[in-house]
C-alpha positions as CSV (number, residue, x, y, z in Angstrom):
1,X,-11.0,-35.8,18.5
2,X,-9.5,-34.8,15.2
3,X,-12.9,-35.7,13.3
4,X,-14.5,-33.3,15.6
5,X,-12.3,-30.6,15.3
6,X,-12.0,-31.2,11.0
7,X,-16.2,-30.7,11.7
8,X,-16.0,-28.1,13.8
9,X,-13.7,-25.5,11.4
10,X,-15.5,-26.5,8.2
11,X,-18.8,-25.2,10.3
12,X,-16.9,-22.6,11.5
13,X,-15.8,-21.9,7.7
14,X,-19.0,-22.6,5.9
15,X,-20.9,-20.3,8.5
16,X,-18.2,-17.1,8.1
17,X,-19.0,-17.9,4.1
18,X,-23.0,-17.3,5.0
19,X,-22.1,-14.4,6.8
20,X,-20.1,-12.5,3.9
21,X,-22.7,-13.2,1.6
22,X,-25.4,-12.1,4.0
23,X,-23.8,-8.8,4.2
24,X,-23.1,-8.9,0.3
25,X,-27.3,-9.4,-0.2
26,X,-28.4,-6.7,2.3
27,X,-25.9,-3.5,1.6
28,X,-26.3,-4.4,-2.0
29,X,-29.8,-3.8,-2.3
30,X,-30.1,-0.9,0.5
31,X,-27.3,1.1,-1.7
32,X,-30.0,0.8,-4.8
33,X,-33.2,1.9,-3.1
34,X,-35.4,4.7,-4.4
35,X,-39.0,5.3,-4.8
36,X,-39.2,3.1,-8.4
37,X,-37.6,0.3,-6.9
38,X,-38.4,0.0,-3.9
39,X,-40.8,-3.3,-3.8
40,X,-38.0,-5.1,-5.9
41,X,-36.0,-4.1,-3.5
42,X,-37.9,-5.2,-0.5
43,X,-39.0,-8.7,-1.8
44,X,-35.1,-8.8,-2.8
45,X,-34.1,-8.2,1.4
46,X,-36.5,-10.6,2.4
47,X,-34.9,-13.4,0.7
48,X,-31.3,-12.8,3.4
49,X,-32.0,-14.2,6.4
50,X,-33.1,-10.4,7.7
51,X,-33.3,-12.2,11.4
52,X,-29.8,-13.0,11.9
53,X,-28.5,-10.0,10.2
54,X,-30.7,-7.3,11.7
55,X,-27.6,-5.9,12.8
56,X,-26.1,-5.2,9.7
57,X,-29.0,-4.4,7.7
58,X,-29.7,-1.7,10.7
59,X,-26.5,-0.3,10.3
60,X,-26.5,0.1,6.8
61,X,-29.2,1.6,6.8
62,X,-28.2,4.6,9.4
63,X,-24.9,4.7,7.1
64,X,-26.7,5.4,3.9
65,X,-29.1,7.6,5.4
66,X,-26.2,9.4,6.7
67,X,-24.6,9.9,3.5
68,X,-27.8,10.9,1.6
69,X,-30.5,12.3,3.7
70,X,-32.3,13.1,0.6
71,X,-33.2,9.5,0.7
72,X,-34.6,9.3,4.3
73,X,-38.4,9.1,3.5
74,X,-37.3,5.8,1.0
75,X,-35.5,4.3,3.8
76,X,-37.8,5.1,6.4
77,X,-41.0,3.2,4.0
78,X,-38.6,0.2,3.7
79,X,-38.2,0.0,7.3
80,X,-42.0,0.4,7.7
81,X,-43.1,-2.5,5.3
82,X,-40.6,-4.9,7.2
83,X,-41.7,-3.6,10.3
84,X,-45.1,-5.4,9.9
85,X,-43.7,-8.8,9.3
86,X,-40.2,-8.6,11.7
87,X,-41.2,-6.0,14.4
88,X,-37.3,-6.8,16.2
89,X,-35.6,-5.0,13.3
90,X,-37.8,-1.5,13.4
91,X,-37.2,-1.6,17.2
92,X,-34.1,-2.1,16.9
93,X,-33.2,0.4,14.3
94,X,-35.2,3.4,16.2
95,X,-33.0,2.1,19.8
96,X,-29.6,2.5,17.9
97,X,-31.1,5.9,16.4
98,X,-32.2,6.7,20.0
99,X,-28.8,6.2,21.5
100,X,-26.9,7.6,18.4
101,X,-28.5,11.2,18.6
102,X,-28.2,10.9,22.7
103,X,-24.3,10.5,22.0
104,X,-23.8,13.2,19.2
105,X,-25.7,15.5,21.3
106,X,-23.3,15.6,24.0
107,X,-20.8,15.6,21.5
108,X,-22.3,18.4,19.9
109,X,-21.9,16.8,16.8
110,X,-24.5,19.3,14.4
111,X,-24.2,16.4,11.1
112,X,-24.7,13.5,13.5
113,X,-27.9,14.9,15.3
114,X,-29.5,16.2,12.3
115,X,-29.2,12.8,10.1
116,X,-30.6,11.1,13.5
117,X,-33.2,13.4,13.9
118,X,-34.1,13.2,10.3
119,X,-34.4,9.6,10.0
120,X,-36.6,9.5,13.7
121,X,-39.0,12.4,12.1
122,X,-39.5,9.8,8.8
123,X,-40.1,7.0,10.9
124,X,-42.7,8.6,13.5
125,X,-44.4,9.7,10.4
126,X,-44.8,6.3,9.0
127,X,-45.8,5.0,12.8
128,X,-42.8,3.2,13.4
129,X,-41.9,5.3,16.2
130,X,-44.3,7.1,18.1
131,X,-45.4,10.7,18.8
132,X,-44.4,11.4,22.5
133,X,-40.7,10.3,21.0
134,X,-40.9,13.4,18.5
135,X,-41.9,15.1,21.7
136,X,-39.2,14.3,23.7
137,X,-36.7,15.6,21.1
138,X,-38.0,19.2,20.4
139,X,-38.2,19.2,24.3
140,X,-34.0,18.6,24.6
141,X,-33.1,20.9,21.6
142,X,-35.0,23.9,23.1
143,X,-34.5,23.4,26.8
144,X,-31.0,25.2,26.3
145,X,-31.2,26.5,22.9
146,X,-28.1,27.6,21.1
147,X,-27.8,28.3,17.4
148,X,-26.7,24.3,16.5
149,X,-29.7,22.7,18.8
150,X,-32.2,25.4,17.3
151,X,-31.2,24.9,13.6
152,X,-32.0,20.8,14.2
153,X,-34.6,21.3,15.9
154,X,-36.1,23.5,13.2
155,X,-35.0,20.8,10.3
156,X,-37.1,18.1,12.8
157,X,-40.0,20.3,13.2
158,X,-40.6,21.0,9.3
159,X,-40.3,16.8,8.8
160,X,-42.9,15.9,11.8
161,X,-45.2,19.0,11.7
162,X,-47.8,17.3,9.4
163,X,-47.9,14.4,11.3
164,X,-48.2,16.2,14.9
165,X,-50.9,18.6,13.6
166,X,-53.0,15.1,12.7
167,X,-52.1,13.3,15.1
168,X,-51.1,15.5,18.5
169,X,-52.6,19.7,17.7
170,X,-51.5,20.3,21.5
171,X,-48.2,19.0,21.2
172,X,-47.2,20.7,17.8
173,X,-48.9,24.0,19.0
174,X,-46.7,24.1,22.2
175,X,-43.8,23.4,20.2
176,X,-44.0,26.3,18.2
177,X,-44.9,28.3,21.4
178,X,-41.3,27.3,22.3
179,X,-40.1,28.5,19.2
180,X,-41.9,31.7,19.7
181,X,-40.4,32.2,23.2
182,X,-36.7,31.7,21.9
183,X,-37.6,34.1,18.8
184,X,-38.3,37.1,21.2
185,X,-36.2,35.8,24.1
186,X,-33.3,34.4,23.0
187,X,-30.1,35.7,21.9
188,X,-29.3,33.8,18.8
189,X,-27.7,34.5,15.7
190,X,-29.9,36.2,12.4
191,X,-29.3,33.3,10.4
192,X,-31.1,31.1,13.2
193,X,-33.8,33.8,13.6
194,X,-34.8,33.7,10.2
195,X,-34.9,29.8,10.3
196,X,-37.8,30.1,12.8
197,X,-39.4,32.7,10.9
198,X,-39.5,30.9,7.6
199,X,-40.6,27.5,9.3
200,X,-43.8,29.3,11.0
201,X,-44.1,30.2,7.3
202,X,-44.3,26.7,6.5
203,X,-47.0,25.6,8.9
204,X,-49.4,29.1,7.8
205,X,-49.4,26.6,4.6
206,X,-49.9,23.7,6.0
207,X,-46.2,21.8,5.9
208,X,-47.3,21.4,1.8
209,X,-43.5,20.9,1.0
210,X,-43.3,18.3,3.7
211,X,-46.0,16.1,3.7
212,X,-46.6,13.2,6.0
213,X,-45.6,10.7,3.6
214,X,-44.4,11.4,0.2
215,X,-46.1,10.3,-2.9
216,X,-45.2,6.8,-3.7
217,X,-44.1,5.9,-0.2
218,X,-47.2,5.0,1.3
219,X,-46.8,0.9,1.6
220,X,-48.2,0.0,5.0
221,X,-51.9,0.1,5.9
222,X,-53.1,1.5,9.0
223,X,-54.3,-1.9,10.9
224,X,-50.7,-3.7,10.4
225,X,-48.5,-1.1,11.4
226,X,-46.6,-1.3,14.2
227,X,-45.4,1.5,17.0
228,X,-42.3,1.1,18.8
229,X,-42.3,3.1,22.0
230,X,-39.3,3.9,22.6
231,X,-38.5,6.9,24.9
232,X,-35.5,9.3,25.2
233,X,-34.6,8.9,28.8
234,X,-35.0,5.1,28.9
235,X,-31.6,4.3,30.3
236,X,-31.9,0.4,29.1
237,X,-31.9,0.7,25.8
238,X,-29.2,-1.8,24.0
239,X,-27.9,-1.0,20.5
240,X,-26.7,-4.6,20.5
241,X,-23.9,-3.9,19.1
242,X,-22.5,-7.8,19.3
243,X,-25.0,-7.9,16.3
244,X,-22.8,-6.7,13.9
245,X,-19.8,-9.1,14.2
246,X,-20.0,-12.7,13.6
247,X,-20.6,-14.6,15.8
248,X,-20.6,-19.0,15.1
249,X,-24.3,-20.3,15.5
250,X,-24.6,-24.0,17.1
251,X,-28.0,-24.3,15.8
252,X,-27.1,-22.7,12.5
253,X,-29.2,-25.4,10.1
254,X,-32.4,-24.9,12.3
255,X,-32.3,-21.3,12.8
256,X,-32.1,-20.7,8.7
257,X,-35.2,-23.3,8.1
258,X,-37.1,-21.7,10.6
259,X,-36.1,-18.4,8.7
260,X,-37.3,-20.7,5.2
261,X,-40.7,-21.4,6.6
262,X,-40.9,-17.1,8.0
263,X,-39.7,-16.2,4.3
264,X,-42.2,-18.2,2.7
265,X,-44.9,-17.0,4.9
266,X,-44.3,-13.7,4.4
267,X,-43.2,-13.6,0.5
268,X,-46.4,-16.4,-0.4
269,X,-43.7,-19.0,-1.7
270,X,-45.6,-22.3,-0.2
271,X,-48.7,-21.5,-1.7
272,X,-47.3,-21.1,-5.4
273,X,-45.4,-24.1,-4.6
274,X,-48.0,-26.4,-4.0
275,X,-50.3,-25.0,-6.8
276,X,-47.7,-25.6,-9.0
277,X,-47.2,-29.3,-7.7
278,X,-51.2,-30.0,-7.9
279,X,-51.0,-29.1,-11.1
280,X,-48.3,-30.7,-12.5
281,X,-49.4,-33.8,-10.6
282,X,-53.0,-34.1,-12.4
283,X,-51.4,-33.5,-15.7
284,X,-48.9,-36.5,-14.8
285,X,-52.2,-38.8,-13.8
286,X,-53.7,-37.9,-16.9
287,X,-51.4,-38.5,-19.3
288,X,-51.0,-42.5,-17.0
289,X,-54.7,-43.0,-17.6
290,X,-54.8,-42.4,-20.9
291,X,-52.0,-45.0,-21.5
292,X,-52.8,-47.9,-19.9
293,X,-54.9,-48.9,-16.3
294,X,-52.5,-51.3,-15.0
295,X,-49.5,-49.1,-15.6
296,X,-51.4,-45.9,-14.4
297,X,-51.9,-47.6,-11.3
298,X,-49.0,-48.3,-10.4
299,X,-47.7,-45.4,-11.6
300,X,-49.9,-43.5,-9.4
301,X,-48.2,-45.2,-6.0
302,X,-45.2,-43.6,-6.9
303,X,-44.6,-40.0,-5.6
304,X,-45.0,-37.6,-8.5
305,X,-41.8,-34.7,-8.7
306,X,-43.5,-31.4,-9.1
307,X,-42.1,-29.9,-12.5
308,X,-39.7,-27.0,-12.4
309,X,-40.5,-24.1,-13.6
310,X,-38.4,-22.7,-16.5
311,X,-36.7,-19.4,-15.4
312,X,-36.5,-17.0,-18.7
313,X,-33.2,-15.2,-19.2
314,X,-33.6,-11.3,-19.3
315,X,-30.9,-9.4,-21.2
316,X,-30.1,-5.9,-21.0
317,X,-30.4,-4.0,-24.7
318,X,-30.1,-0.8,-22.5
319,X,-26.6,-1.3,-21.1
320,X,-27.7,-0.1,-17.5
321,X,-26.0,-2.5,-15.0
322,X,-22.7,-1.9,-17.0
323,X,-23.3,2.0,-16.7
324,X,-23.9,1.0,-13.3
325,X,-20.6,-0.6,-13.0
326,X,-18.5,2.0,-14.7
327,X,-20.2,4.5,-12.3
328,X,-19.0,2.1,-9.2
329,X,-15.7,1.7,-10.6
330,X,-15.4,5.3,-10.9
331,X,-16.7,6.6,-7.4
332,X,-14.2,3.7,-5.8
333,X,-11.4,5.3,-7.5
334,X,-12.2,8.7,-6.9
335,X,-13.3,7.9,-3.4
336,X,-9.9,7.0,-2.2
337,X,-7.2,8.3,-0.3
338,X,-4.6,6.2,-1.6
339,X,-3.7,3.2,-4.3
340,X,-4.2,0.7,-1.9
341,X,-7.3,1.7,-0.6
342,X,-8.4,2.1,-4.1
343,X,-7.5,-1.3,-5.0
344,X,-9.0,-2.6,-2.2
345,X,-12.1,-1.1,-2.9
346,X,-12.3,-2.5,-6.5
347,X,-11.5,-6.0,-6.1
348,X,-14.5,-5.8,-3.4
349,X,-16.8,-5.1,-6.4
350,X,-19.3,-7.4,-7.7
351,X,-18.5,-8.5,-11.1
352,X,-20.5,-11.3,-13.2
353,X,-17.8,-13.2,-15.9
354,X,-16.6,-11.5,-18.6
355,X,-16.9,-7.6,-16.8
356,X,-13.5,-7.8,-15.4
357,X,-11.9,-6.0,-18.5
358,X,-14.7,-2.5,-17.9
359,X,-12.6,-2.6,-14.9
360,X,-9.1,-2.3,-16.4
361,X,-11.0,0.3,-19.0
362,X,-12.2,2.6,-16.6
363,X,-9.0,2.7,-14.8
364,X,-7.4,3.5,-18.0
365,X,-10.0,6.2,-18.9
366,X,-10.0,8.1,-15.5
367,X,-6.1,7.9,-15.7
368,X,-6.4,9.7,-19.7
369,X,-9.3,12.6,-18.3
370,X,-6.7,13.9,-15.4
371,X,-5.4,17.5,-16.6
372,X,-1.6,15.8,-16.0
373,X,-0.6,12.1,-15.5
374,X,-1.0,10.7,-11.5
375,X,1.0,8.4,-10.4
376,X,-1.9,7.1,-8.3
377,X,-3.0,5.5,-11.3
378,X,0.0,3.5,-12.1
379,X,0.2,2.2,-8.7
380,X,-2.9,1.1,-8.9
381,X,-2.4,-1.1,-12.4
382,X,0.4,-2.4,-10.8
383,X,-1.3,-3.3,-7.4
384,X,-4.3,-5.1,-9.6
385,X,-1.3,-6.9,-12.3
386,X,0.9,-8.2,-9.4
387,X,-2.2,-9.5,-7.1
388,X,-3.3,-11.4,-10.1
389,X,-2.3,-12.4,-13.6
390,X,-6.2,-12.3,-14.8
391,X,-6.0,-8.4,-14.5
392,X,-2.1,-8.4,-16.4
393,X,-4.1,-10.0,-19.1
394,X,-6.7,-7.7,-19.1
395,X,-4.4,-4.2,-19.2
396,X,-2.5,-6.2,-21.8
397,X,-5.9,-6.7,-23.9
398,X,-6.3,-2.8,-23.0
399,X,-2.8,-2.1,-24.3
400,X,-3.6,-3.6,-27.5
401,X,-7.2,-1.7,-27.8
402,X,-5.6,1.6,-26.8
403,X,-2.7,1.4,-29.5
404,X,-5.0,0.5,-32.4
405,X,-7.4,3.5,-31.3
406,X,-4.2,5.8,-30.4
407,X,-5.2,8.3,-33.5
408,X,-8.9,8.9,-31.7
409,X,-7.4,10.1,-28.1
410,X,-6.3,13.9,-27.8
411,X,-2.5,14.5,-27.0
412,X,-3.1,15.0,-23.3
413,X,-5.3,11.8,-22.9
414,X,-2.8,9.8,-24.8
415,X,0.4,10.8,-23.4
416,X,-1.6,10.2,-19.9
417,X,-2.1,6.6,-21.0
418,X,1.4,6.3,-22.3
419,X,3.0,7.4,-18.9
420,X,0.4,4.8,-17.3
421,X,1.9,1.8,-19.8
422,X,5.4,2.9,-19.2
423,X,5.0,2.7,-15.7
424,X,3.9,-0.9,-15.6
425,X,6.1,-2.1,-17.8
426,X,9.0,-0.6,-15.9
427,X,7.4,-2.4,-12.9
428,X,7.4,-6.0,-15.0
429,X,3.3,-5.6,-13.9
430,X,3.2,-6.0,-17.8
431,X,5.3,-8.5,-19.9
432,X,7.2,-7.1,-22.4
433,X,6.2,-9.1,-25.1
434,X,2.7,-7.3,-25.4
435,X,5.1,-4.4,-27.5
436,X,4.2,-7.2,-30.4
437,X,1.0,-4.6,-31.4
438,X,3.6,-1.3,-32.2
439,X,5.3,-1.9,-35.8
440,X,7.1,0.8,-36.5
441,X,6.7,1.8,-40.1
442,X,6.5,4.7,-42.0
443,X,2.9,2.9,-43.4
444,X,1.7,1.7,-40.5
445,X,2.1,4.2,-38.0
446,X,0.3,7.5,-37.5
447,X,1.6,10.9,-35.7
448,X,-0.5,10.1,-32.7
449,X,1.2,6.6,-32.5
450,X,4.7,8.1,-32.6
451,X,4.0,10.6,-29.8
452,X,2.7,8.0,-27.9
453,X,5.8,5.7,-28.5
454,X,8.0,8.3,-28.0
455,X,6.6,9.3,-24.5
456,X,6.4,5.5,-23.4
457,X,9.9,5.1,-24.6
458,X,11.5,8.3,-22.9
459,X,9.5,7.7,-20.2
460,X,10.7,3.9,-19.6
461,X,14.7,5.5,-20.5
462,X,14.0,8.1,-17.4
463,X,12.5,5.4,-15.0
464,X,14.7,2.2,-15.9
465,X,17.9,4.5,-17.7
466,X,19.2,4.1,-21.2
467,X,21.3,1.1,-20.5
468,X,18.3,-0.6,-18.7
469,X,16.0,-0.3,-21.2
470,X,18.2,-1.3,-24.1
471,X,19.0,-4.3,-22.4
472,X,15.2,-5.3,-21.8
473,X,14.8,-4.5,-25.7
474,X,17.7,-6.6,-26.5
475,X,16.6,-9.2,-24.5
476,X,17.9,-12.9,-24.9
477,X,14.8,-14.1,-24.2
478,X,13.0,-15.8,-27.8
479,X,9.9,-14.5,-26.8
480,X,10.3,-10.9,-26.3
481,X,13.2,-11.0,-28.6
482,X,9.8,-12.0,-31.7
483,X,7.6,-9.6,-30.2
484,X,10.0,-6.4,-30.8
485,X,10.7,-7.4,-34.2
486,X,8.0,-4.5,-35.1
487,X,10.1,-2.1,-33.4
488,X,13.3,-3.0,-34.5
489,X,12.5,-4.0,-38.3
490,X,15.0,-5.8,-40.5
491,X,13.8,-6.8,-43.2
492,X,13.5,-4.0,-45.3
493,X,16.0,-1.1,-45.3
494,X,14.0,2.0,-45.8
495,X,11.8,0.8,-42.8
496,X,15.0,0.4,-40.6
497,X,16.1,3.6,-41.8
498,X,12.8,5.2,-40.6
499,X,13.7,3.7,-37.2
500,X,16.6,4.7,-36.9
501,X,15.7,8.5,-37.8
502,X,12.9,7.6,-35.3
503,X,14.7,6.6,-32.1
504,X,17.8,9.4,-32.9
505,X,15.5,12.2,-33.2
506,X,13.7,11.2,-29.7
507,X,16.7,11.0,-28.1
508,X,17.3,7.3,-28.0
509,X,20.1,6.3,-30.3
510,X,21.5,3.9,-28.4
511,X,19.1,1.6,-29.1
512,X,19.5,1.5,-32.6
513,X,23.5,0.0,-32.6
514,X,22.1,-3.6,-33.8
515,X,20.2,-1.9,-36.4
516,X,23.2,0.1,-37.6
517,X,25.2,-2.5,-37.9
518,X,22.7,-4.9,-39.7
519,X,22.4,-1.6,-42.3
520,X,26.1,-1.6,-42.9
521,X,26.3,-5.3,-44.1
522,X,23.4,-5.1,-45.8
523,X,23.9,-6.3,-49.7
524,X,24.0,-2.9,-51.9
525,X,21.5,-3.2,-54.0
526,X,21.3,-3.9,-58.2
527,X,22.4,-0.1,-59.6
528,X,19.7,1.9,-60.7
529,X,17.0,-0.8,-59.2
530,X,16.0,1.8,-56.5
531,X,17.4,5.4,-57.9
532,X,15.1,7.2,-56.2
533,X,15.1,6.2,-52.6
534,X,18.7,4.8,-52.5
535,X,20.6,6.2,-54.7
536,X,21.5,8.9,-52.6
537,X,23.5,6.6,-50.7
538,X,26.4,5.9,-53.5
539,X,25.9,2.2,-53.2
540,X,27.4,2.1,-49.7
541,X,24.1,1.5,-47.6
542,X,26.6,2.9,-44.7
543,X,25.1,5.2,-41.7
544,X,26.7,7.9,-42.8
545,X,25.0,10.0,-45.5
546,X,25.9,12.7,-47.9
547,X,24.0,16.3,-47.2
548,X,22.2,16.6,-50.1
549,X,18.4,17.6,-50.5
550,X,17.7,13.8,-51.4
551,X,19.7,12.8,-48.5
552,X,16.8,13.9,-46.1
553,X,14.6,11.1,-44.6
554,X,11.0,11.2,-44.4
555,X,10.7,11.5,-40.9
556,X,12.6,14.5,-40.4
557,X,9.5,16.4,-41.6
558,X,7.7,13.9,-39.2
559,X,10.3,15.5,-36.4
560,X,9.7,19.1,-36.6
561,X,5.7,18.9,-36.3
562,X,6.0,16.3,-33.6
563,X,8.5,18.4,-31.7
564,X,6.4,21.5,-31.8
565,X,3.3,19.3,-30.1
566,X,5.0,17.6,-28.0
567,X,6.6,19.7,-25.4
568,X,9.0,17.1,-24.6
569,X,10.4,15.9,-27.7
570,X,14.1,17.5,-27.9
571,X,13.0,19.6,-30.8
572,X,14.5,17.4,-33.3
573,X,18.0,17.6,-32.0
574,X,20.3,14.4,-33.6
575,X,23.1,14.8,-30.4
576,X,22.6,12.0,-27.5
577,X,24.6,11.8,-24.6
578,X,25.5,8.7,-23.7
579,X,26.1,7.6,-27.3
580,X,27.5,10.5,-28.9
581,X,26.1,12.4,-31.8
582,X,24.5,10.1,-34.0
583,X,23.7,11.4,-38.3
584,X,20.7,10.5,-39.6
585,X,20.5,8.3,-41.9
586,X,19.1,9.0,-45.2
587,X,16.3,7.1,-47.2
């Protein structure tokens, strides 16, 4: 009993797996249809099991279509072509496209009906639905005409004019006679009236800016189409809804080899197959005869394995799948209502190894382009960092990037990023230790890198407060404690005095005790070794500094350009107010 039930769940399991990536390998390749593609894209459907996921492929197709109805006459020829080999899907689609228009009609739901109608116009035009359909639609718009049913039925009309002038004159000529009648008759709005008027217009010149089937689209010969005859008043049509959900196949294993053996049928797989074996075979006898008789005959009993053929790596010079990616990483983020449903959305995209870190980039670059920093962005980082340690290490590697280009972003882009940084590292999304990149030297540091310090540093002090943050930099941990020794130098006194003047002048003193006090037992140095930098000190090496013109640090001209970019420096004040005033000290 156990066995059976162990048996039953890993079915149950391996079958919900087939159906994920089912969905995966049919909204993947409907999403990237257009008129170039389209054969790729059609050969690429046909290899998921299109029978058991009808359902889904039709519904993804109505959802695209809805979203860009400039796209109708692509998705109406990829219906066509599969139409011929898997007639269940295009009835199917044109039943759930039936009953979808039915119910936004009495909705009177204007986008609904018009995408409907829209797709139902493309699809009687490349005789997947048929004519007396079409019919039976321009009949319900104009049997009580208002300005909404008018304007769809006027958008339908322009897409299935060609097509009922060829294939039904009467039909498209009492159509407009209809139109005629509501013109004169009819009390409807200008804007409507001059609707009609421009699409009699368009059939004076023969519907040439709506053809019957756009260049490029025509895939389907006129012996293997197929006409569903679906009517508008049929009240048994099913949309099948169940379809859509999964659903746990007993006869899973036969139902996907009997889908094999259609798939081969229909994309020519068998035939190439056994070429390819025939081939390979004779070359195998061959090479036996030419050896030896006995050994070839023997070798000849024994079932010969077809050689594989050798599949040739394509790489893209052109960058266009990752310019693909950046542009779905983008349009999920911008898409989204909130953090989570951003981050939701992104760990949903497909990603081959080694592209995870264009997705911590491009969150990082639509955080820097906003006008002022979102906190929507932070949350996100953090969302991605806490779900799982593969994306902390990729922000941390984007960390590192960012601070080494710092001097390349404008001020607005780089204080956005430092807000974002600050943010997860007030979090703990980030571990501290990844401060190891900033070394804070007169040499090795830049006026772009010390705005960008100084706004992840006040902005950590506002978010965490002073005592908070000085404990995390003091840290008694060995690790962090190595990483900061950048930050808090002390090895060399002029560099500690620069940090000092540093961290005083952007309002952070406090954090600069251990520093101050390493200064004041510092050896003096040899008199007259170092006259010019230290001398100004009188041999005391103390924090406190005489007011003369040597006394002046470095920095301090640093301070009064930086305040005046930054508009929330503190304009080189020296006072603090938790610590007190604080002097600078003097290189």
């Amino acid at each position: 009993m156990a066995e059976a039930t162990d048996r039953s769940d890993a079915d149950d399991t391996r079958q919900r797996e087939s159906w994920d990536q089912l969905k995966k390998r049919i909204n993947g390749p409907v999403n990237k249809a257009n008129t170039d593609n389209l054969q790729d894209i059609i050969v690429e459907l046909f290899g998921a099991n299109l029978v058991r996921g009808r359902g889904l492929f039709c519904r993804s197709l109505m959802r695209a279509q809805a979203q860009s109805t400039s796209f109708t006459a692509v998705y109406a020829a990829l219906v066509a072509v599969i139409n011929t080999k898997l007639p269940i899907i295009g009835e199917l689609l044109v039943t759930r496209l039936v009953l979808q228009f039915r119910r936004a009609f009495r909705r009177d739901d204007k986008n609904q009906c018009l995408s409907s109608v829209m797709f139902l116009a493309h699809l009687s035009n490349q005789r997947v639905a048929h004519e007396v359909l079409a019919f039976q639609i321009v009949s319900l718009l104009l049997e009580t005409p208002t300005d909404d049913s008018v304007e769809v039925a006027v958008a339908f009309a322009r897409e299935v004019g060609a097509f009922l002038g060829t294939i039904a004159p009467r039909v498209l000529s009492y159509v407009f006679d209809a139109f005629r009648s509501i013109l004169h008759d009819a009390e409807i709005d200008k804007r409507t009236q001059y609707m009609i008027e421009v699409l009699f217009q368009h059939r004076r010149d023969g519907f040439k800016d709506n053809p019957i089937i756009p260049e490029g689209l025509d895939l389907v010969e006129e012996d293997e189409q197929i006409v569903h005859e679906v009517a508008m008043d049929d009240d048994d049509l099913d949309a099948q809804d169940e379809l859509n959900v999964f659903k746990l196949d007993p006869e899973f294993e036969e139902n996907e080899e009997k889908y094999a053996a259609i798939r081969r049928g229909i994309l020519g797989e068998g035939e190439s197959d056994d070429d390819s074996g025939s081939e390979s075979g004779t070359e195998t006898s061959t090479e036996g005869d030419s050896e030896s008789g006995e050994e070839s005959g023997s070798d000849e009993a024994e079932p010969v394995e077809p050689a594989q053929p050798v599949k040739q790596q394509i790489h893209d010079l052109t960058e266009t799948e990752m310019i693909n990616l950046r542009r779905t990483i983008y349009l999920a983020i911008m898409s989204s209502l909130s953090f989570e449903e951003a981050a939701h959305k992104l760990l949903k995209i497909e990603m081959r190894p080694g592209e995870e870190q264009e997705l911590c980039t491009m969150v990082i670059e639509c955080c820097s382009q906003e006008r002022t920093y979102k906190n929507f962005y932070g949350l996100i980082g953090e969302r991605l960092c806490k779900l799982n340690r593969m994306w902390a290490g990729g922000f941390a590697q984007a960390f590192a990037s960012c601070y080494e280009n710092i001097h390349r972003y404008e001020t607005s882009h780089l204080r956005n990023i430092a807000h974002f940084f600050a943010h997860l590292l007030a979090a703990n999304a980030l571990r501290w230790s990844e401060l190891r990149v900033v070394v804070l030297t007169e040499e090795t540091t830049t006026s772009s890198s010390r705005i960008f310090l100084k706004i992840l540093l006040q902005d950590l002090a506002e978010n965490l407060g002073l005592q908070a943050l000085n404990q995390k930099l003091k840290s008694d941990d060995a690790q962090i404690s190595e990483a900061l020794r950048g930050m808090f130098p002390r090895d060399d006194a002029k560099s500690i005095r620069f940090a000092i003047n540093y961290y005083t002048s952007i309002g952070l003193g406090a954090i600069t005790e251990e520093m101050r006090e390493w200064l004041k037992a510092a050896p003096t140095p040899a008199a007259g070794s170092d006259s010019d930098s230290d001398g100004s000190d009188s041999g005391s090496g103390s924090v406190g500094s005489s007011s003369g013109s040597d006394s002046r640090s470095s920095y301090s001209s640093y301070s009064s350009s930086d305040s005046r970019s930054d508009s929330r420096s503190d304009s080189g004040s020296d006072s603090e107010p938790d610590s007190g005033a604080r002097p600078r000290v003097s290189l």
